[in-house]
C-alpha positions as CSV (number, residue, x, y, z in Angstrom):
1,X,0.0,0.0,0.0
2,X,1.0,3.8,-0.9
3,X,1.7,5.7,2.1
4,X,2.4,9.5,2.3
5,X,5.9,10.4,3.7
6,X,5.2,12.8,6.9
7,X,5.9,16.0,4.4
8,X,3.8,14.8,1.7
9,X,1.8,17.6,0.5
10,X,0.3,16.1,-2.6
11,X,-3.6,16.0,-1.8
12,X,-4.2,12.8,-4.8
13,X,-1.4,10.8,-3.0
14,X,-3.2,11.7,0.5
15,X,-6.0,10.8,-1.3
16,X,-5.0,7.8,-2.3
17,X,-3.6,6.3,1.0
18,X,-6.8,7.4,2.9
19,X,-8.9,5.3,0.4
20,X,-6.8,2.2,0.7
21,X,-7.1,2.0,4.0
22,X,-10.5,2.8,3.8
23,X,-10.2,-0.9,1.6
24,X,-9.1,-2.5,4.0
25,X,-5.4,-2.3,3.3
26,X,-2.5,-1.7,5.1
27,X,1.3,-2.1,5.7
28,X,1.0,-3.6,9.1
29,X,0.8,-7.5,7.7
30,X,3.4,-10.1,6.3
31,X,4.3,-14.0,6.6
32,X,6.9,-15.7,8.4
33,X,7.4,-19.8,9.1
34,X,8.6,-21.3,12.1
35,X,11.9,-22.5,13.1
36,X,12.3,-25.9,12.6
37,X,14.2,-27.8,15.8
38,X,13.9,-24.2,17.7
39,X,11.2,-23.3,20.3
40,X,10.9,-19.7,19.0
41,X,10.7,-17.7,16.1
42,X,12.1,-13.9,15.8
43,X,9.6,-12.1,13.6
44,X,10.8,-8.6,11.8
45,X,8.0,-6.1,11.2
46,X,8.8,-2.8,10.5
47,X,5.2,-1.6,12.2
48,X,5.5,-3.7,15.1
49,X,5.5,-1.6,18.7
50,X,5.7,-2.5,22.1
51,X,1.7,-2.3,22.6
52,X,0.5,-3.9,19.2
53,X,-1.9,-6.8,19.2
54,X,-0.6,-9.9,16.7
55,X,-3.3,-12.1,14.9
56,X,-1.8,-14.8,13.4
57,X,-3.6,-17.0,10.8
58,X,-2.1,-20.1,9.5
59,X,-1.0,-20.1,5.9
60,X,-0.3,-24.4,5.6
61,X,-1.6,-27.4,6.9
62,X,1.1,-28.2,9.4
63,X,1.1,-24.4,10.7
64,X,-2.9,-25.1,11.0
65,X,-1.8,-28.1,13.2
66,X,0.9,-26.2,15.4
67,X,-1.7,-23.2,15.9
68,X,-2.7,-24.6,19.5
69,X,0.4,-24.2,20.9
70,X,1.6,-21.7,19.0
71,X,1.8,-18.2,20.9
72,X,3.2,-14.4,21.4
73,X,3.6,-13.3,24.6
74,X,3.4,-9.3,25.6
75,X,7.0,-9.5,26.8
76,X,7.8,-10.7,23.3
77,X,6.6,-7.5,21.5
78,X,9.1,-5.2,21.2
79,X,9.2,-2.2,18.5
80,X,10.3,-3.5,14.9
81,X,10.1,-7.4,16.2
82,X,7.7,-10.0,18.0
83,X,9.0,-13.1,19.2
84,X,6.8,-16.7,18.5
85,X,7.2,-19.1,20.8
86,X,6.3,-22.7,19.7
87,X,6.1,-26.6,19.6
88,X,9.9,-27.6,18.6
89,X,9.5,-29.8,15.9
90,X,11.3,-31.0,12.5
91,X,8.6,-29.6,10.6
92,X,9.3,-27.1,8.3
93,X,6.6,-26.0,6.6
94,X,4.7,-24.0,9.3
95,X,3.8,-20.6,8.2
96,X,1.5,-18.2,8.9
97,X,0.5,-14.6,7.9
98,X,-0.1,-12.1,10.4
99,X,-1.6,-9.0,11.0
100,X,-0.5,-6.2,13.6
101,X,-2.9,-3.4,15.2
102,X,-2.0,-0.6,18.0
């Protein structure tokens, strides 16, 4: 999605930004997959602060299977990173998509 820069001053690109999100879209989503044979999985987001709430939403079958014990703690949300903690497993295949709000 488009996004003004904080000095943007063209009203169409403004414009433009407002309606996307209007759409539904936004820069505050992305994908990741698990660590295989770890416990936890360090997640780079660029919109990620220390209050925002993670919704994750599993993107395979085997990350559909790991969802139970899959989780992000408050501690783990730091700005520009979240921290997953989950089952330690060979599988490699987990991945999810997530969304961040606050």
């Amino acid at each position: 999605m488009p996004y003004p820069h904080r000095e943007e001053s063209n009203v169409s690109r403004i414009v433009r930004s407002i309606r996307e999100l209007w759409e539904g879209r936004s820069n505050a989503v992305g994908e990741f997959t698990l660590a295989a044979n770890a416990a936890a999985t360090v997640v780079s987001a660029d919109n990620c602060g220390e209050n925002s709430r993670i919704a994750l939403t599993p993107r395979t079958a085997n990350a559909a299977g790991a969802l139970a014990t899959t989780y992000i703690t408050a501690a783990n949300v730091v700005p520009g990173q979240f921290t997953v903690t989950h089952a330690n497993n060979a599988q490699a295949d987990k991945t999810f998509g997530y969304s961040l709000s606050g």
